[in-house]
C-alpha positions as CSV (number, residue, x, y, z in Angstrom):
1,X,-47.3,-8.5,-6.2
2,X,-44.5,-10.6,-4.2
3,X,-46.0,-13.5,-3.1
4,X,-49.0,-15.0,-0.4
5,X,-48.8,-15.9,2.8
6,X,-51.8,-17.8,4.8
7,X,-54.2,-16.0,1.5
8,X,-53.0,-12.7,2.0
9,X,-51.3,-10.9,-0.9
10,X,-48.5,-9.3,-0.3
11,X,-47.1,-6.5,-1.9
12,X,-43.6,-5.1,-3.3
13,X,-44.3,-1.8,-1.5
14,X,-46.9,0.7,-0.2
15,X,-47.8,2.2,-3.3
16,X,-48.9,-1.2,-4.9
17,X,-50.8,-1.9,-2.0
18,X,-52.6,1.4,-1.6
19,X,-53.5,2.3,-5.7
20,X,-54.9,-1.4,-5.9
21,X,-57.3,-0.3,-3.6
22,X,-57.7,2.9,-5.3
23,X,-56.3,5.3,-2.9
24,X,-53.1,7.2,-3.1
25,X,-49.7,7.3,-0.7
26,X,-48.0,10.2,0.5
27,X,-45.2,9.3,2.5
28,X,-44.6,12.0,5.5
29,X,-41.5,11.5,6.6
30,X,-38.0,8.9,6.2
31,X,-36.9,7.1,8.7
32,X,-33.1,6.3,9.2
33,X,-31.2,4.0,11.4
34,X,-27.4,5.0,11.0
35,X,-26.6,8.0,13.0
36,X,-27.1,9.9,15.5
37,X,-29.1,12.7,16.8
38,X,-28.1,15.6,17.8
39,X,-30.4,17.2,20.6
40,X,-31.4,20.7,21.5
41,X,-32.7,21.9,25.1
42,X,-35.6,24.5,25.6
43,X,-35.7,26.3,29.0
44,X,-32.2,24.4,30.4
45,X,-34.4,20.6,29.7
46,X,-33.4,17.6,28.0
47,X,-35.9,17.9,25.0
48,X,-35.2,17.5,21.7
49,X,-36.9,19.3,17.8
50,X,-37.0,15.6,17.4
51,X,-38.2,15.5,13.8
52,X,-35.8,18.4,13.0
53,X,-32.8,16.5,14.3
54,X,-34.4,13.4,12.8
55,X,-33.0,10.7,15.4
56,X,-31.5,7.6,14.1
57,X,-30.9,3.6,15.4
58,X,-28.6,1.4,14.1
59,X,-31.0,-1.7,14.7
60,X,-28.4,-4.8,13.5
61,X,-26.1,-4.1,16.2
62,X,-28.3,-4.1,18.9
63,X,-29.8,-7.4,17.7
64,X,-27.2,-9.9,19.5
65,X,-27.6,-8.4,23.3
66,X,-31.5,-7.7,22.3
67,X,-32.9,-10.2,24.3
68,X,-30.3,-10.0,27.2
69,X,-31.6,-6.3,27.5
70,X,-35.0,-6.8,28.2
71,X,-34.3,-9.6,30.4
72,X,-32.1,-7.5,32.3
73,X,-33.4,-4.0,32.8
74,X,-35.4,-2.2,35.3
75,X,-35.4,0.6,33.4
76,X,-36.3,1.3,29.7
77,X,-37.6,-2.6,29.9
78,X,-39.2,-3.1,33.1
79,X,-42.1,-5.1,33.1
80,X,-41.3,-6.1,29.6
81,X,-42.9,-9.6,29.4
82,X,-45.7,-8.0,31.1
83,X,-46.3,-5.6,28.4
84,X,-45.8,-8.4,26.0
85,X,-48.7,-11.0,27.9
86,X,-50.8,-7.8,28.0
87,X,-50.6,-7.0,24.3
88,X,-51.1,-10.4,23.4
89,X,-53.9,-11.3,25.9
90,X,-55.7,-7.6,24.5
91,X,-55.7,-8.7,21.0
92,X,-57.4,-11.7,21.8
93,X,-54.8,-14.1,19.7
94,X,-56.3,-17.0,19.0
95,X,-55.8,-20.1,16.5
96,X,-56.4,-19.1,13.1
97,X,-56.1,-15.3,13.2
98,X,-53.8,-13.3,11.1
99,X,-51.4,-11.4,13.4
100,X,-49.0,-8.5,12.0
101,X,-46.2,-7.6,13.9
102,X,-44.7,-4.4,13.0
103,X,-41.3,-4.1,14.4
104,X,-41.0,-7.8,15.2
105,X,-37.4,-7.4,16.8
106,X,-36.0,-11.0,17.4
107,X,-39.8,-11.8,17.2
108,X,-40.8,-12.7,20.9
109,X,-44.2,-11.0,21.0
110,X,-44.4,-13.2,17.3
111,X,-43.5,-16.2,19.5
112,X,-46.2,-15.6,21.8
113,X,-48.9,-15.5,19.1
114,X,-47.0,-18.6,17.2
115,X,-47.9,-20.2,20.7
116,X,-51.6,-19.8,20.4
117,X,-52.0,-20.9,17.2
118,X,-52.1,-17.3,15.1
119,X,-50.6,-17.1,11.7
120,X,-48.3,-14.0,12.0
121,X,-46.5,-11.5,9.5
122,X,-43.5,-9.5,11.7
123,X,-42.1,-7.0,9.9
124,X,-38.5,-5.0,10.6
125,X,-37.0,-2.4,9.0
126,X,-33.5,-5.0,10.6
127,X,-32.4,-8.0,8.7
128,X,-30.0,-8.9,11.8
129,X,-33.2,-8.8,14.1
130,X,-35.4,-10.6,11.8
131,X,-32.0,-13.4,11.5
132,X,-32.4,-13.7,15.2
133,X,-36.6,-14.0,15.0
134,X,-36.2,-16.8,12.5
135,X,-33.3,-18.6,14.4
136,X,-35.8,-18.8,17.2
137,X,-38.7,-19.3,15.5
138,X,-37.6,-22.6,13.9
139,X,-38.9,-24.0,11.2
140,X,-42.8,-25.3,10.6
141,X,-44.5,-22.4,11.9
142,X,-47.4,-20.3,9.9
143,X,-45.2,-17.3,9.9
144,X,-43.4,-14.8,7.7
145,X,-41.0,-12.7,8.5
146,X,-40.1,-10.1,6.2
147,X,-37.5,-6.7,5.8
148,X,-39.4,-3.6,5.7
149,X,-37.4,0.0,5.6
150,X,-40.3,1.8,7.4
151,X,-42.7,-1.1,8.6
152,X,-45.5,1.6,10.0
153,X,-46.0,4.1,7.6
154,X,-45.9,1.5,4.6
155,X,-47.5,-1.6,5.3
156,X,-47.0,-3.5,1.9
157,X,-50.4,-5.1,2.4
158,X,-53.7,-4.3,0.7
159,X,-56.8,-3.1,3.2
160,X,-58.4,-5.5,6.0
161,X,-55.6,-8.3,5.7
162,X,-55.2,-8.8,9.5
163,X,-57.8,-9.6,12.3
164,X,-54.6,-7.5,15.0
165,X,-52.2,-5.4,14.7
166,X,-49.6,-5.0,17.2
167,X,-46.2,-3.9,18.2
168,X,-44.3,-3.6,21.5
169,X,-41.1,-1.3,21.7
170,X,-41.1,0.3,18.4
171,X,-43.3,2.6,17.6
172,X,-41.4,5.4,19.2
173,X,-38.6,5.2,16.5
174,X,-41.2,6.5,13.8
175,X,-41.0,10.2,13.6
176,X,-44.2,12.7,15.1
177,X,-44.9,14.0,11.9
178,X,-45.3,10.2,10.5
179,X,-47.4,8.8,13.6
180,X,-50.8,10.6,11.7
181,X,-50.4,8.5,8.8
182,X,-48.9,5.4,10.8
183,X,-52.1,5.2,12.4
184,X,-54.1,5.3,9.3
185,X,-52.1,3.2,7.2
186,X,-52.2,0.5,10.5
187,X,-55.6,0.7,10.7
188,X,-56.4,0.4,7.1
189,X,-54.8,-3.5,7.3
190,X,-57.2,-4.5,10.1
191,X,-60.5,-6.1,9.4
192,X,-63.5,-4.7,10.6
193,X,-64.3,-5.8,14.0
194,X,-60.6,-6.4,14.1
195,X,-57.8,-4.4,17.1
196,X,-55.4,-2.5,17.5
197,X,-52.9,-2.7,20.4
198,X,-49.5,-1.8,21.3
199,X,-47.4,-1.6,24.2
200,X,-44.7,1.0,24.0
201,X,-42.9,4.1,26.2
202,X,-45.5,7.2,26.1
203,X,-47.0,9.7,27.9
204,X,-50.4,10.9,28.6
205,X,-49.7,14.6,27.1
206,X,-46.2,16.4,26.4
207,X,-45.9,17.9,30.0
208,X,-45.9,14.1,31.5
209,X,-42.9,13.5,28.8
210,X,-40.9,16.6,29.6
211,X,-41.4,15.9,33.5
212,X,-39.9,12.2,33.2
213,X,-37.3,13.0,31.0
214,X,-36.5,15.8,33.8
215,X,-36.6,13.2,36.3
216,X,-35.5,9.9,34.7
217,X,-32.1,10.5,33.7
218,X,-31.9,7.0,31.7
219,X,-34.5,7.9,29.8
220,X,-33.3,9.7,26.3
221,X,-35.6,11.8,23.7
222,X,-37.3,9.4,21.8
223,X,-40.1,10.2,19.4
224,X,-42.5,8.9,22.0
225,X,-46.5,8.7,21.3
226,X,-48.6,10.5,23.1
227,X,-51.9,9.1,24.3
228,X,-54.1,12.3,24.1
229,X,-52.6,12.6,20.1
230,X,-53.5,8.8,19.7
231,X,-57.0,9.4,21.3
232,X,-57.4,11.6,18.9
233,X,-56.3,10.4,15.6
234,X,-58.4,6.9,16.6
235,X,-61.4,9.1,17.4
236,X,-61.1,10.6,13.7
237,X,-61.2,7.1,12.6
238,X,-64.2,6.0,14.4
239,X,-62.1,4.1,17.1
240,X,-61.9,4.5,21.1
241,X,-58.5,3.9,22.2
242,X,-58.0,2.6,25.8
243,X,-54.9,2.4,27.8
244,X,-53.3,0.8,30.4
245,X,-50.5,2.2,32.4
246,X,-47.5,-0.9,33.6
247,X,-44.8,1.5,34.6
248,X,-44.2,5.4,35.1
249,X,-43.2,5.6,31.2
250,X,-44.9,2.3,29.8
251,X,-48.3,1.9,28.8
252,X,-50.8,-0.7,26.8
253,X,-52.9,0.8,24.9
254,X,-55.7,-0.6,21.7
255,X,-58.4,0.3,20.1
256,X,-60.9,-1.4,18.0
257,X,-61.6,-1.1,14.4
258,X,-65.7,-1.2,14.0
């Protein structure tokens, strides 16, 4: 064990967290940030064998003209402090409750919880992201901010830590055949009665994904979620998951841990 922040222990990695509570990790797939993918097309359209080609993001050197780029595109961003008030209003962030952020960024959904009196863990897999979260941050503040390789599918925190998770903007950089145990290992750090939410580019189903990437050409193959597999792996959990649709590729969507 690391260290404790606002009573929570936190772990040197998954594996301590998980076998103190007496269950084992598998982890499903790596995730990389250095290169890039190479993509495939099936039937002339721009799809990708994501997983096969394993895409990769070089986080640190987008984290200077981060913020500028959500400020300043109607595209991949649009509605993007929307998405953000949503996430943060769904959750129901309050003073007092224990917030993790997975994929913090430069930590503006963090910021918005910090603002209403939450005690928040963001986690990011970028230290130059997490340089620009603490920077504005400032100093004070009941958070921690913390380096994670692959912040979703190993959550170095042991079972019902958090009263929400959430995460805006990154979940579609964790591989398909890692989302299965994302979910479970996302869920397991919630407290009962706690949520779920995230707001993120997805698509109902795979046809809605293969249809905007025919007709959005700004929009790249991404390992994006999509709702109907979420529904399901939630449902296997005992959880509904809702959704709320802000743009033509951008949706809210939670669910509720019982």
């Amino acid at each position: 064990m690391l260290t404790c922040f606002a009573g929570i222990p936190i772990y040197r990695d998954a594996d301590e967290a998980t076998k103190s509570e007496g269950c084992s990790w598998i982890p499903e797939c790596t995730i990389g940030y250095n290169t890039n993918m190479q993509s495939a097309a099936i039937n002339g359209e721009r799809i990708a064998d994501m997983d096969a080609c394993a895409k990769t993001w070089n986080f640190d050197e987008m984290a200077e003209r981060y913020d500028e780029m959500t400020a300043s595109s109607s595209t991949y961003y649009a509605r993007y402090d929307d998405v953000l008030d949503a996430v943060v209003e769904v959750a129901m962030v309050s003073p007092g409750k224990r917030v993790l952020d997975l994929g913090v960024g430069t930590g503006n959904l963090a910021i918005r919880c910090l603002d209403l009196g939450a005690e928040v863990v963001g986690l990011d897999p970028s230290e130059a992201m997490l340089a620009k979260a603490r920077e504005k941050v400032g100093r004070n503040r009941a958070v921690e901010l913390a380096r994670v390789e692959e912040p979703f599918p190993r959550i170095p925190y042991p079972g019902s830590s958090f009263d929400a998770v959430v995460s805006t903007y990154a979940f579609h950089h964790v591989p398909h055949a890692s989302k299965p145990g994302s979910v479970r290992e996302m869920v397991r750090v919630i407290r009962p009665g706690g949520i779920w939410v995230m707001g993120d580019l997805m698509f109902e189903d795979e046809e809605a994904e293969r249809s905007a990437l025919r007709e959005y050409e700004w929009l790249e193959e991404e390992y994006f979620a999509r709702i109907e597999d979420l529904r399901l792996r939630f449902g296997e959990l005992g959880m509904e998951l809702r959704s709320r649709q802000f743009t033509p590729v951008t949706w809210v969507v939670w669910a509720a841990k019982p």
